[in-house]
C-alpha positions as a printed Julia matrix, in Angstrom:
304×3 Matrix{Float64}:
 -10.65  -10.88  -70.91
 -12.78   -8.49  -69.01
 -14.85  -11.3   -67.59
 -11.75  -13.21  -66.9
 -10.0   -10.48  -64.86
 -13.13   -9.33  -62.41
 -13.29  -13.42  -61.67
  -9.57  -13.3   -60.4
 -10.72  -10.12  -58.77
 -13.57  -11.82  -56.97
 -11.28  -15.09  -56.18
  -8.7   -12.39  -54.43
 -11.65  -10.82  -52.4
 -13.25  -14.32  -50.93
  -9.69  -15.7   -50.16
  -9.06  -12.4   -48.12
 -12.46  -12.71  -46.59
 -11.11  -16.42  -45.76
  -8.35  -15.58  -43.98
  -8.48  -15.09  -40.13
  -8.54  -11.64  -38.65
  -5.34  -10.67  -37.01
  -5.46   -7.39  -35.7
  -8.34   -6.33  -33.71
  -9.1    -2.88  -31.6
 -12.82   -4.38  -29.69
 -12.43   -7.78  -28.26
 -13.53   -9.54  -24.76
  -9.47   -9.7   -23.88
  -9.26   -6.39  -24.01
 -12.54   -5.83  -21.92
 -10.36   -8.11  -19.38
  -7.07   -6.18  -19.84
  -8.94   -2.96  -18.86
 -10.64   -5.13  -15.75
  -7.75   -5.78  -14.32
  -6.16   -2.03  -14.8
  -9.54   -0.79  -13.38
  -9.07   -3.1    -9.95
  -5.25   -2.77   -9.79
  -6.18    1.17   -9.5
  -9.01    0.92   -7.13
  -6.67   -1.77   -4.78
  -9.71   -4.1    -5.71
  -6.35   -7.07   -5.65
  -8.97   -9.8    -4.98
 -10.54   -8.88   -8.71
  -7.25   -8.41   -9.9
  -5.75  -11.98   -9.18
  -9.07  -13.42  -10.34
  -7.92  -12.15  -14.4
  -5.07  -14.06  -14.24
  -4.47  -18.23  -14.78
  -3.63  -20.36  -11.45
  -0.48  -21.2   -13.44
   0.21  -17.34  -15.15
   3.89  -16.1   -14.67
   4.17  -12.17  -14.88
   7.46  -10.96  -15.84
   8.13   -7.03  -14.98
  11.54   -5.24  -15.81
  13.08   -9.15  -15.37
  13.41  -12.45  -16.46
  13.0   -13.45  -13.41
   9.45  -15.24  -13.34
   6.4   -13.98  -10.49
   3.14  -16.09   -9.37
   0.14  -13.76   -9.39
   0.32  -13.87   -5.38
   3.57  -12.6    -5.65
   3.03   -9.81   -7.97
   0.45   -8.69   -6.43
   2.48   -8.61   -3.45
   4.98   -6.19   -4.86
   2.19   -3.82   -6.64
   0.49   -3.58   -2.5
   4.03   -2.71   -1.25
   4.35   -0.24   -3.76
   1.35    1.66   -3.97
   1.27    1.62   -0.26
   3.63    4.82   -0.42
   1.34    6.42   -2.97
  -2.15    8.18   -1.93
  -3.64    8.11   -5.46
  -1.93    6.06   -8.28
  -3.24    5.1   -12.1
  -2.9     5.58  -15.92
  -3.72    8.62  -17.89
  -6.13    8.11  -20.48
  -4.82   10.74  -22.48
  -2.61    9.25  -25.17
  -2.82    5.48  -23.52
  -3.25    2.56  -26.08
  -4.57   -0.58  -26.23
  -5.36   -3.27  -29.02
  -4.79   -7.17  -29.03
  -3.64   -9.2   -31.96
  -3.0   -12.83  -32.54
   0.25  -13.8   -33.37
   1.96  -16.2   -36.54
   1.42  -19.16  -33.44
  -2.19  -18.28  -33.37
  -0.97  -16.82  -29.42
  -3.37  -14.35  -28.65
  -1.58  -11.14  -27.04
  -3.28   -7.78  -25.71
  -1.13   -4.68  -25.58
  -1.05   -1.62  -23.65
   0.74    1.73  -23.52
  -0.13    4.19  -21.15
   1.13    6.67  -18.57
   1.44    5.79  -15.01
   1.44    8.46  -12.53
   1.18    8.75   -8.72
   1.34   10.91   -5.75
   3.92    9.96   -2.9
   2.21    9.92    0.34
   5.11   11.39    2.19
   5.51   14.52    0.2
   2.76   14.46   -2.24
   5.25   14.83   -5.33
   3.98   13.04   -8.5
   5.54   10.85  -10.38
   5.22    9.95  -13.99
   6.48    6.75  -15.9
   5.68    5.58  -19.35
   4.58    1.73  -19.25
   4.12   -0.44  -21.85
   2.64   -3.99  -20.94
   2.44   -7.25  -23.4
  -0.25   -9.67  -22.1
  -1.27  -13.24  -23.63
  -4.76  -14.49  -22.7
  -5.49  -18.45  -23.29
  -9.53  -18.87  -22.11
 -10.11  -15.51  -20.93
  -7.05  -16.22  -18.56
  -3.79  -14.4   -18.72
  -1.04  -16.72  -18.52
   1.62  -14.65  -19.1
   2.37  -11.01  -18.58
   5.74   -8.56  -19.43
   5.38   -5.18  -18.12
   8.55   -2.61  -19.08
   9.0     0.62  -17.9
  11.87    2.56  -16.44
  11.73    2.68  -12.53
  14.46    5.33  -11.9
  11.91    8.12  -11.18
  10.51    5.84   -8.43
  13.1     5.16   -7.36
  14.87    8.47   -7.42
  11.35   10.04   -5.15
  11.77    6.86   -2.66
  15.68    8.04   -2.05
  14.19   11.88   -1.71
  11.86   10.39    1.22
  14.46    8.97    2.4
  16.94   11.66    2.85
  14.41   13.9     3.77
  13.36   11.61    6.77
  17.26   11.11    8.33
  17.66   14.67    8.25
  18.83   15.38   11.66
  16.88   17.08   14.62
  17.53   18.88   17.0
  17.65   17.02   20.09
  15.23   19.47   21.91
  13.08   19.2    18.95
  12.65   15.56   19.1
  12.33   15.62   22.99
   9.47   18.61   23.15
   7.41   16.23   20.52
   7.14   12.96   22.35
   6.77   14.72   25.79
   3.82   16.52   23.6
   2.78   13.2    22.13
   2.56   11.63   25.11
   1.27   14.26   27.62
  -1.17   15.54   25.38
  -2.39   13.1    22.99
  -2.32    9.78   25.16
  -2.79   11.08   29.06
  -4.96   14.41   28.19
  -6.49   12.43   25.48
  -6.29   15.03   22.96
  -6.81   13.53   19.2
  -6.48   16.66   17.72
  -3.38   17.09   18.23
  -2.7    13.93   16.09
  -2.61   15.82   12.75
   0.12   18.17   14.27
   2.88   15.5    15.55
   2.25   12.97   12.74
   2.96   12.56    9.11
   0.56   11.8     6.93
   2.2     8.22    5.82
   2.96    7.61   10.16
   2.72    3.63   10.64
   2.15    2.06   14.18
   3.26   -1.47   14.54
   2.9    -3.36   17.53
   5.05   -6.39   18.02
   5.93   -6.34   14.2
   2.21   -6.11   13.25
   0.64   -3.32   11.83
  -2.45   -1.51   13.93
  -2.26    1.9    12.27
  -1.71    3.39    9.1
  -1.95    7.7     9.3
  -2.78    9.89   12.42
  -6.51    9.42   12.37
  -6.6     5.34   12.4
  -3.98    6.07   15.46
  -6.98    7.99   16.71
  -9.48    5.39   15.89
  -7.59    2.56   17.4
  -6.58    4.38   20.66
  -9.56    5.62   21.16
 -11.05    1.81   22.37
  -8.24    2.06   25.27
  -9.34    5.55   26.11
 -13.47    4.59   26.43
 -12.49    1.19   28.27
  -9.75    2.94   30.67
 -10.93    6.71   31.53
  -7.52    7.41   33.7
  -5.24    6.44   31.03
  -1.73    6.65   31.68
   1.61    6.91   30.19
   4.84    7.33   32.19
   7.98    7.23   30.41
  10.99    5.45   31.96
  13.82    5.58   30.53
  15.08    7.15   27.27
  17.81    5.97   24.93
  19.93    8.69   23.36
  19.03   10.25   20.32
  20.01    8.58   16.72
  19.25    9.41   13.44
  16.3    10.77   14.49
  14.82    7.94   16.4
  14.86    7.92   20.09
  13.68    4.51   21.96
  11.52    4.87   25.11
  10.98    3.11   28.0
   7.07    3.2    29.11
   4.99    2.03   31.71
   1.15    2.41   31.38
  -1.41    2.37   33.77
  -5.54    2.2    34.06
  -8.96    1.26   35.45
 -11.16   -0.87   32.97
 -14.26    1.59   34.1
 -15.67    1.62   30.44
 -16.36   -0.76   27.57
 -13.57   -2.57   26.3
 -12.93   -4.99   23.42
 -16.79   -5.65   23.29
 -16.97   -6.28   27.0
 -18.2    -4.45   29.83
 -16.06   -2.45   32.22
 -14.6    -4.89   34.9
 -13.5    -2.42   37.29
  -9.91   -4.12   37.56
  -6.64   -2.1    37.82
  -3.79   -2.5    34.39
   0.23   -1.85   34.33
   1.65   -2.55   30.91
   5.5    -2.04   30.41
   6.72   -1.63   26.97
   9.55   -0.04   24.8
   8.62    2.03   22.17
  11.36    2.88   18.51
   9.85    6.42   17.39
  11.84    8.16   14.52
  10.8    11.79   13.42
  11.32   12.77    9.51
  12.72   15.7     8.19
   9.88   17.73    9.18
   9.88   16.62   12.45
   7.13   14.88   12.64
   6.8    11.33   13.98
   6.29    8.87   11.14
   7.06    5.68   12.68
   6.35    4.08   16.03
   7.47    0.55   17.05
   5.84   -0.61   20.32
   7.0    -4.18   21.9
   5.38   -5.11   25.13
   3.25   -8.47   26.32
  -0.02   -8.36   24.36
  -0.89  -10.96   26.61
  -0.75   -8.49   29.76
  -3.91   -6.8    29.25
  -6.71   -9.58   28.78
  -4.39  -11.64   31.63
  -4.98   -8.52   34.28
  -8.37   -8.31   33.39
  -9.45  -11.59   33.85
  -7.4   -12.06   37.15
  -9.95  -12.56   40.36
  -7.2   -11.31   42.64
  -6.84   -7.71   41.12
């Protein structure tokens, strides 16, 4: 009986043996889950797109199905606003098991936090995401987590930045701006009349993201045109704290400019400019439309 009773014993142990493992807390999917965390923090979205399947739909908050290119779309827009963004280690979780379909899924819990560019507030939101990996591809991806406190900071920024000016206010920082900054050519004062999240766009495309890339791309026009000039025209009234302006600028191409030497030849670039201040009354976005076109055109004309 006793002999009888350690064989079922051993028969029990080699069938569990037998069976396939189901859970597991070490695997290469995992390695490739924490990959693609590691370049989605870093803004490394070239690596991140690579962990995921040509054909992968990534479903966040929706049923509502995403392509990779999209996603990652949505994730740059996003952390755009933030100035560091990532997951706590403390108390995150990750393991991957394979499913009664034999689907192999990885999932993660962690704790996302961030700090807002505009205010530097941070924000904190539990995620949980459910990943399933076919060839060391993810092919699909559901990522849940509540957005309200996201959401609730954006509409802070917001309110903060349509708080109204004083009209004198707004008018003593762009004759600053301008007097100062672009026809003395002082950068330092860049840190003073800008936010730290100020955006330049320039015929809808964006040239400068913070005060000192304003500095670093201005600072070609001010080597390549030593009398620099900006004369405003014409103002628009004042509205919600954005004022358009009417500019003319002027110069001599007596330096280095867009890799070519100084052509001695005369410029006169009119433009309008959309500036709105935020709450602190400092300018945080600039619009400038004007012929692009004008510049290389004058420079290259024999008759100037």
């Amino acid at each position: 009986m006793k002999k009888l009773f350690l064989l079922a014993c051993s028969v029990i142990l080699f069938t569990a043996c037998q069976q396939e493992q189901r859970y597991f807390s070490e695997s290469p999917e995992i390695e490739a889950l924490k990959a693609s965390i590691s370049a989605y923090e870093s803004g490394d979205w070239e690596t991140w797109k690579a962990q995921f399947a040509d054909t992968a739909t990534i479903f966040h908050n929706s049923n509502k199905a995403l392509s990779p290119d999209e996603s990652m779309n949505q994730h740059k827009a996003m952390t755009d606003n933030f100035s560091s963004y990532g997951f706590e280690d403390e108390g995150s979780f990750i393991e991957m098991v394979i499913d009664k379909d034999d689907e192999t899924w990885v999932n993660y819990w962690a704790v996302w936090t961030g700090k807002l560019k505009a205010n530097d507030k941070e924000v904190r939101v539990p995620v949980h995401l459910t990943v399933q990996y076919i060839d060391g591809k993810i092919v699909k991806e559901y990522g849940y987590y509540d957005t309200a406190p996201i959401n609730n900071a954006f509409a802070e920024i917001e309110k903060a930045n349509n708080m109204p000016l004083e009209d004198k206010v707004i008018d003593e920082k762009i004759n600053h701006f301008i007097t100062d900054f672009f026809n003395k050519k002082d950068t330092s004062v860049a840190n003073e009349l800008l936010s730290s999240d100020y955006v330049r766009f320039i015929n809808d495309t964006k040239v400068a993201s913070g005060p000192q890339e304003l500095v670093e791309y201005m600072n070609a026009y001010f080597t390549g045109f030593s009398d620099f000039n900006v004369k405003i025209l014409h103002k628009s009234p004042i509205f919600n704290n954005t004022r358009f302006v009417h500019w003319q600028v002027k110069g001599t191409n007596d330096g280095e400019f867009a890799g070519n030497p100084a052509t001695g030849k005369k410029i006169v670039i009119n433009g309008l400019s959309r500036i709105h201040f935020n709450g602190d009354g400092k300018i945080d976005e600039e619009n400038l439309f004007f012929d692009e076109s004008g510049v290389p055109q004058q420079l290259a004309d024999t008759s100037n």
